[in-house]
C-alpha positions in Angstrom: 2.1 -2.9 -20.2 -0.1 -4.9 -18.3 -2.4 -2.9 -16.3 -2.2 -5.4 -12.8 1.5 -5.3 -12.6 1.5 -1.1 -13.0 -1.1 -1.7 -9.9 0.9 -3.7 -7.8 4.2 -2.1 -8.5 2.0 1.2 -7.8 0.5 -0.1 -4.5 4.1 -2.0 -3.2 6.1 1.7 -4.0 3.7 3.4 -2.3 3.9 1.1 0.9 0.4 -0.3 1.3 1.7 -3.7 2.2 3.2 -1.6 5.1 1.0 -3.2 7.6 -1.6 -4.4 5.6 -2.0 -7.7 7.9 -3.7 -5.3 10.4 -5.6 -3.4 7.6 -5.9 -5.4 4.5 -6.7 -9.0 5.7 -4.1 -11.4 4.5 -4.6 -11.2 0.6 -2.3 -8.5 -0.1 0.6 -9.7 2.5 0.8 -12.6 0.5 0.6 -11.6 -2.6 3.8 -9.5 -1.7 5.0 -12.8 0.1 3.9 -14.9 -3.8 6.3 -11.6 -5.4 9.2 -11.8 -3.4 8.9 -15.8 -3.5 9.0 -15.4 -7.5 12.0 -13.2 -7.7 14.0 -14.3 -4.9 16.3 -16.5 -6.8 17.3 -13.3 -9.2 20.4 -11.7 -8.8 18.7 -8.3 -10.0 15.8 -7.9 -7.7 13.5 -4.9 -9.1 14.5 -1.8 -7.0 12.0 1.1 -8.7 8.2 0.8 -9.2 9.4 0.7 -13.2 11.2 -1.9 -12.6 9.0 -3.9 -10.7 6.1 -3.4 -13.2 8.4 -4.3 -15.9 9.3 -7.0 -14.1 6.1 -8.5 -13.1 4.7 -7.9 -16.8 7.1 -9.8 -18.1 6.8 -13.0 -15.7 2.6 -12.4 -16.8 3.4 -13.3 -20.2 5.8 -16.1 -19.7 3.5 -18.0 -16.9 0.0 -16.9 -17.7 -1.7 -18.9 -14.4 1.2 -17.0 -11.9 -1.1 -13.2 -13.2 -4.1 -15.3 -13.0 -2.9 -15.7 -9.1 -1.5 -12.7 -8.5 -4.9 -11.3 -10.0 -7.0 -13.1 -7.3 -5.0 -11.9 -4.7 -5.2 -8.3 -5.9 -9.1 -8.4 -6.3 -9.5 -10.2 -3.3 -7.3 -7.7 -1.4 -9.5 -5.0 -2.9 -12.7 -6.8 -0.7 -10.8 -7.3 2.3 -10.0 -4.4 4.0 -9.0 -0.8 4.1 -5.1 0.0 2.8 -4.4 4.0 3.3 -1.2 6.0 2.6 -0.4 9.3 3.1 2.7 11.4 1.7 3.2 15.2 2.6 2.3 18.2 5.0 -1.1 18.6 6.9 -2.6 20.0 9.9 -5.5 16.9 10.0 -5.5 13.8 7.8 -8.4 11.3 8.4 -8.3 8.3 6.4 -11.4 5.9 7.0 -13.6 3.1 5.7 -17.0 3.4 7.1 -18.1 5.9 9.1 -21.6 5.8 10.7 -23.0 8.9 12.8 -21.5 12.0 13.0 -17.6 13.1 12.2 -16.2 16.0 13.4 -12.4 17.4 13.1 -11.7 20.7 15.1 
């Protein structure tokens, strides 16, 4: 399997596109937007993170420049911004970029 469509469907189940205009720049809302264009005009739209990297690897091996896309927006996404997601139970959660000076949680 191809490594950048587990890390997309990874990323997209996990909901960092959730807002990511305001924290991510605009690389990773449109390479969601580029996804959803793709498979819009399928009946069976991938519903699980499985099916979505399945999916996605096999459109990379039938249209080689679509990856080659959808890998610029990924690394350039990666450059852009901050995209944090938490899951779960806990008292403080602090999820940053840079910090300069002091940090202090009481």
């Amino acid at each position: 399997m191809d490594p950048l469509s587990l890390a997309i469907a990874g990323a997209l189940a996990a909901g960092v596109a959730t807002g990511a205009g305001e924290s991510t720049g605009a690389a990773l809302p449109a390479l969601v937007r580029r996804i959803r264009e793709r498979f819009a005009d399928r009946s069976n739209d991938p519903e699980s993170q499985v099916q979505l990297s399945v999916a996605l690897d096999e459109e990379f091996t039938r249209d080689p420049a679509f990856r080659q896309e959808c890998q610029a927006l990924w690394d350039q996404s990666a450059n852009e911004g901050v995209a944090n997601s938490f899951h779960g139970q806990a008292k403080n959660v602090v999820q940053a970029r840079d910090i300069h000076g002091g940090f202090t949680i009481q």
